[in-house]
KOLLOMI-667965 format. One record per residue (C-alpha): residue in one letter; x, y, z. Coordinates in steps of 0.25 Angstrom, whole numbers, padded with zeros to 4 digits, always signed. Example, Ala and Ser with C-alpha at 12.3 -4.5 7.8 and 13.67 -1.06 7.14 Angstrom:
<atoms>
A+0049-0018+0031 S+0055-0004+0029 
</atoms>
This chain:
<atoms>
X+0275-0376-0079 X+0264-0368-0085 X+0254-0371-0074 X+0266-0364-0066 X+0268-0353-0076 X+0253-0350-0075 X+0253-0351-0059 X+0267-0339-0059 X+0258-0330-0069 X+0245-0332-0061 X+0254-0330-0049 X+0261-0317-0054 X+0247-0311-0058 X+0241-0313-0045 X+0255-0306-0038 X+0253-0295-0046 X+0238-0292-0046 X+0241-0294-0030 X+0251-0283-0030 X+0244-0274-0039 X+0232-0275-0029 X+0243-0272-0018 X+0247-0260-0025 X+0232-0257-0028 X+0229-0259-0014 X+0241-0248-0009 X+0238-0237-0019 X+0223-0237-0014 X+0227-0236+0002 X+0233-0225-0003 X+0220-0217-0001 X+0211-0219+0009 X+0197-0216+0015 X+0192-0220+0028 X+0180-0215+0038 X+0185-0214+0051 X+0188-0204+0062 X+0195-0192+0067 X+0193-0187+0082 X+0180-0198+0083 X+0174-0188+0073 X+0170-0199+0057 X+0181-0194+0047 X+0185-0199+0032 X+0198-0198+0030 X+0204-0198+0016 X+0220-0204+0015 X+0229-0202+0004 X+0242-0209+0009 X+0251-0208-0002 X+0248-0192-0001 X+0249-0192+0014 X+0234-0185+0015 X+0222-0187+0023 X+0210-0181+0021 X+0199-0183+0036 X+0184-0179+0030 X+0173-0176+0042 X+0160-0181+0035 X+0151-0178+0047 X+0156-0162+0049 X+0154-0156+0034 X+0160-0169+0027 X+0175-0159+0030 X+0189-0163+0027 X+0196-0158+0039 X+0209-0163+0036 X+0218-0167+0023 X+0231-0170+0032 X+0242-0169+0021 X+0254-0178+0029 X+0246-0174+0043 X+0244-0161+0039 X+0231-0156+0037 X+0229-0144+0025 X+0215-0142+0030 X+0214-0132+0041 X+0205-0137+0052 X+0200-0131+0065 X+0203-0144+0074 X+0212-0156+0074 X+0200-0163+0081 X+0189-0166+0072 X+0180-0168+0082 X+0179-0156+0087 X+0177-0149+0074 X+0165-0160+0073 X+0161-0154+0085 X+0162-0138+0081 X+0164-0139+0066 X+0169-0127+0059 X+0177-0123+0047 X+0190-0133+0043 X+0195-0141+0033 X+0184-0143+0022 X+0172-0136+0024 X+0162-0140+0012 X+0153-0127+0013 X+0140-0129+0007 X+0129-0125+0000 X+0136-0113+0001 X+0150-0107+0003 X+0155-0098+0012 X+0143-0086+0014 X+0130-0081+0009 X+0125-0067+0011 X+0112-0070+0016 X+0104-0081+0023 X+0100-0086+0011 X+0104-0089-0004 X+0100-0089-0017 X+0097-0101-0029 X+0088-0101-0041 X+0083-0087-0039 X+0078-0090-0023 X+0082-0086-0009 X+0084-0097+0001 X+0085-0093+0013 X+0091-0099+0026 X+0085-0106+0037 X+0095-0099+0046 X+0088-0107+0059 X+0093-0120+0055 X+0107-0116+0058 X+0114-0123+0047 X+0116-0109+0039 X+0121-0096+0049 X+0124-0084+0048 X+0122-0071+0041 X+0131-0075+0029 X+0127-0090+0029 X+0141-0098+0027 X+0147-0110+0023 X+0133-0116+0019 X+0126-0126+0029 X+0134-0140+0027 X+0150-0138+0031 X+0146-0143+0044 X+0135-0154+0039 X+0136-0168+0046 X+0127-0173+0035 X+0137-0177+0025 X+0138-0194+0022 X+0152-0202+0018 X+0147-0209+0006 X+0160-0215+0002 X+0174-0215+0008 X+0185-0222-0002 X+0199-0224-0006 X+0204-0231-0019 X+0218-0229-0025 X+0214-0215-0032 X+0209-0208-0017 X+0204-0206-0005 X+0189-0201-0005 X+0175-0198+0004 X+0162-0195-0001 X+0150-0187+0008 X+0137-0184+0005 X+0128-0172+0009 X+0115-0173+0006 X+0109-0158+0007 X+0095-0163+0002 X+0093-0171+0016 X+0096-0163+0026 X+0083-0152+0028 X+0090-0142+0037 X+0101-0142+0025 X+0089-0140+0014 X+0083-0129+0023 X+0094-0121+0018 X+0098-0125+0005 X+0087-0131-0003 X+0092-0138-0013 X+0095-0152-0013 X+0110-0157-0014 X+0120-0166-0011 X+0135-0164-0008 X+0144-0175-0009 X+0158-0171-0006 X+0171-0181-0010 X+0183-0178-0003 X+0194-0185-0011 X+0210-0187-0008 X+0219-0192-0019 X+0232-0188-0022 X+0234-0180-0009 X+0224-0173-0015 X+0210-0170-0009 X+0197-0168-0017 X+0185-0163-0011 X+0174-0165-0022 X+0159-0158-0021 X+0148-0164-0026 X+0135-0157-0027 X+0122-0163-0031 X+0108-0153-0032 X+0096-0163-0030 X+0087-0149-0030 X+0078-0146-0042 X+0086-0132-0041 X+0097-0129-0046 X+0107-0126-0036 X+0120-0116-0032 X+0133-0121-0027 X+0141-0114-0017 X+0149-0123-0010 X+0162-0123-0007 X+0172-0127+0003 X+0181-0119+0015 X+0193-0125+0015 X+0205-0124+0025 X+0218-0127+0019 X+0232-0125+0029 X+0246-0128+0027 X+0249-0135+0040 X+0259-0131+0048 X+0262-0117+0043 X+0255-0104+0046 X+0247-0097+0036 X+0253-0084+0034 X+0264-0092+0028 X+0255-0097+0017 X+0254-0094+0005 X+0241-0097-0005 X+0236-0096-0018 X+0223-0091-0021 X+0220-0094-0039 X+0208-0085-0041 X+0205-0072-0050 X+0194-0067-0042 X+0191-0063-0029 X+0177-0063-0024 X+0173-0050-0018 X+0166-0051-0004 X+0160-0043+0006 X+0162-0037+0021 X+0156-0052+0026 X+0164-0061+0013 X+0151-0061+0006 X+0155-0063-0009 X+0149-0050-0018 X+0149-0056-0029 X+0162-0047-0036 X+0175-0052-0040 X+0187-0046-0041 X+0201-0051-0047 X+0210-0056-0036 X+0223-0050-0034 X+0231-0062-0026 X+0244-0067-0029 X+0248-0083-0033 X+0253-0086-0021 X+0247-0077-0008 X+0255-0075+0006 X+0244-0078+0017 X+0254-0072+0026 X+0255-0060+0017 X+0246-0046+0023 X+0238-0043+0012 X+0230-0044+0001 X+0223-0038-0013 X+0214-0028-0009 X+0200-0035-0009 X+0204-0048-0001 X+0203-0050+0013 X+0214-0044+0018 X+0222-0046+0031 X+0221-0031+0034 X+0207-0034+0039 X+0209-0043+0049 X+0221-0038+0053 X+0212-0025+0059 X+0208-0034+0070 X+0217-0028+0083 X+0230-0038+0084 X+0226-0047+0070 X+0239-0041+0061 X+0250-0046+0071 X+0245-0059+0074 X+0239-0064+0059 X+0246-0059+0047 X+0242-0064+0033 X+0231-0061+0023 X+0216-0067+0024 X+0205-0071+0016 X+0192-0073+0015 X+0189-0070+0000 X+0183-0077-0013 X+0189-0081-0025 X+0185-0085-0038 X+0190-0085-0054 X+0200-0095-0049 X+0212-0101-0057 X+0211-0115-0058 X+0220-0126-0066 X+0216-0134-0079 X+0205-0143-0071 X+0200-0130-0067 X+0206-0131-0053 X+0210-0119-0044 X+0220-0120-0036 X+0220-0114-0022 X+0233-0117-0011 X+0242-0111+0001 X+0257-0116+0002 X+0268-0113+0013 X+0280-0121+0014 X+0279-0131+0004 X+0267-0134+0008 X+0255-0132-0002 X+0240-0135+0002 X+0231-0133-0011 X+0216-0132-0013 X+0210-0133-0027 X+0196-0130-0033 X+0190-0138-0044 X+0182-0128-0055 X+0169-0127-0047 X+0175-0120-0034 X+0174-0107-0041 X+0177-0098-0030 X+0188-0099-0016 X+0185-0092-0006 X+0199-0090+0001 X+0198-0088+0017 X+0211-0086+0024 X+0206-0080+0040 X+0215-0073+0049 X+0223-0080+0059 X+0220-0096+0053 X+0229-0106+0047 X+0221-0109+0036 X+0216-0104+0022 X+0202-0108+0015 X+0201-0111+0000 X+0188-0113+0000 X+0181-0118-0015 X+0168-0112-0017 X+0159-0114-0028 X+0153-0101-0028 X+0157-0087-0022 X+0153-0082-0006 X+0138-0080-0007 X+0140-0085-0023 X+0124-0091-0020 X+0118-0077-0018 X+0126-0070-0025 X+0123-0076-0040 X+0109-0073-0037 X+0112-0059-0034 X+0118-0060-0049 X+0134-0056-0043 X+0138-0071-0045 X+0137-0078-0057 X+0146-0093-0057 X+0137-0097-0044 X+0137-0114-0048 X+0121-0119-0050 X+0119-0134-0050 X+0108-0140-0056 X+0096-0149-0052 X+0104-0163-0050 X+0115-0156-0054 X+0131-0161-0047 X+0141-0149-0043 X+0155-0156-0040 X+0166-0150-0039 X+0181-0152-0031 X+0191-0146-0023 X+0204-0151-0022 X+0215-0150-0008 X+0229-0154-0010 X+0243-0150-0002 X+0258-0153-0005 X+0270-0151+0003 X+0263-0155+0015 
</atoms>
């Protein structure tokens, strides 16, 4: 009787640490992370099922997320259902990671610790008159170190090693790594920077990204978006920041179908001089900079678009201090694009016009995130 007591209660134990693995087991399947392929083209795609999200990263083309499909429906805005013909003729979509610099600088050249370094404009990985976009939202140099699901998230880590590649070092000589995570957890997607200076110098960060957020299935101009920032950053005839701000004048919630807006901004009125432009594209634009944004009580700011029920949200952690917010004639997109710095933020803080340009230090780690999310969708 007791050797039977003894053979229930080992018995029940066993059952129940069995279904408690079982359970375990279900709640991690949860989230997945898997390399695999899309169009033949290498992809990691990130799961969250429970949230109905999927998230396809193309390590080999800029380490971009080109889709985060909320129940099939993709919030990112990208130029092609076929990922390998943007493999082919890559161009701007989904994630862009714009590095060591945003957006433009005024010259072939910038400006660190006092010095001048100037382009190597034969090399062809800067172009331009205004060099944009930096030289590695293309690169097809960054390496998968992890790929990795539990029951908290789905997650990949790549790493670019800046300090290896020469023609990189031509053109910004300092050493670094990036290693970039993008994490999805909760129907959430984090996409977390790390930067790492291996230089003796210290070291200026301008990076940011050039987002394309959509709200499928419903045209633009019946948008509406909500841009939380204080300042608007000034700029000249060619978007070149000019290092003044001046309070912004936008309402909580903006109609991107409405016709105008406060003086100083992009306006439609300028496009709509092209012959034909005001009949077929009604709506505002943008292509303008914001910073002094108003952020929540993890110093968050909150940046979104919403129609129909539908709400697709972009949120900057506290080292994104400035948006640039680009919003083109005729396209089905907007940008939220977190930058560290301001349009041309390296040249100016030597010229003494900005100040809150971010320095990392010999050996010094720069990390910060950004965060997408949507509902209604």
């Amino acid at each position: 009787m007791i050797l039977n007591r003894k053979f229930h209660s080992r018995s029940a134990r066993i059952f129940g640490l069995f279904g408690l693995l079982l359970s375990t087991v279900s709640f991690a399947q949860n989230y997945t992370a898997e390399k695999t392929t899309d169009h033949g083209v290498p992809i990691v795609r990130l799961s969250d099922a429970a949230s109905g999200v999927e998230v396809s990263i193309v390590p080999s083309v800029g380490n971009r997320a080109y889709e985060m499909k909320v129940h099939g429906q993709n919030i990112l805005w990208f130029p092609t259902d076929d990922v390998s013909e943007y493999v082919k003729h890559p161009q701007l979509g989904g994630v862009p990671f714009l590095a060591p610099w945003a957006d433009l600088l005024d010259e072939q050249a910038f400006w660190a610790n006092g010095k001048r370094y100037g382009f190597n404009m034969a090399l062809g990985n800067v172009r331009g008159v205004r060099p944009s976009h930096g030289f590695v939202v293309d690169s097809p140099l960054w390496e998968v170190t992890e790929v990795a699901a539990d029951s908290q998230s789905a997650r990949v880590t790549s790493r670019l090693e800046v300090w290896k590649s020469p023609d990189y070092m031509a053109q910004w000589p300092f050493a670094q790594e990036y290693e970039m995570t993008y994490s999805l957890a909760g129907g959430v997607l984090e996409v977390k920077t790390t930067i790492t200076n291996l230089s003796t110098d210290p070291m200026p960060i301008s990076i940011g990204y050039h987002t394309f957020y959509q709200i499928p299935g419903i045209p633009r101009d019946q948008w509406s978006a909500h841009i939380p920032a204080g300042m608007h950053v000034a700029a000249d005839e060619q978007k070149v920041s000019t290092g003044e701000m001046k309070p912004t004048d936008l309402p909580d919630v903006l109609p991107l179908g409405g016709s105008s807006l406060p003086d100083g901004f992009t306006s439609a009125d300028a496009w709509r001089s092209v012959e034909g432009f005001a009949a077929k594209n009604p709506g505002i634009t943008f292509d303008d900079g914001f910073t002094n944004l108003e952020r929540d009580a993890d110093g968050r700011a909150h940046f979104w678009i919403e129609a129909g029920g539908k709400k697709v949200e972009a949120i900057f952690g506290p080292k994104y201090q400035v948006a640039t917010v680009w919003l083109p004639p005729a396209e089905q997109f907007i940008c939220f694009e977190s930058l560290a710095a301001i349009i041309d933020g390296l040249n100016l803080a030597r010229q003494g016009k900005y100040a809150a340009l971010q320095i990392l230090p010999p050996g010094g780690k720069w990390t910060e995130s950004f965060w997408i999310r949507a509902s209604g969708i």
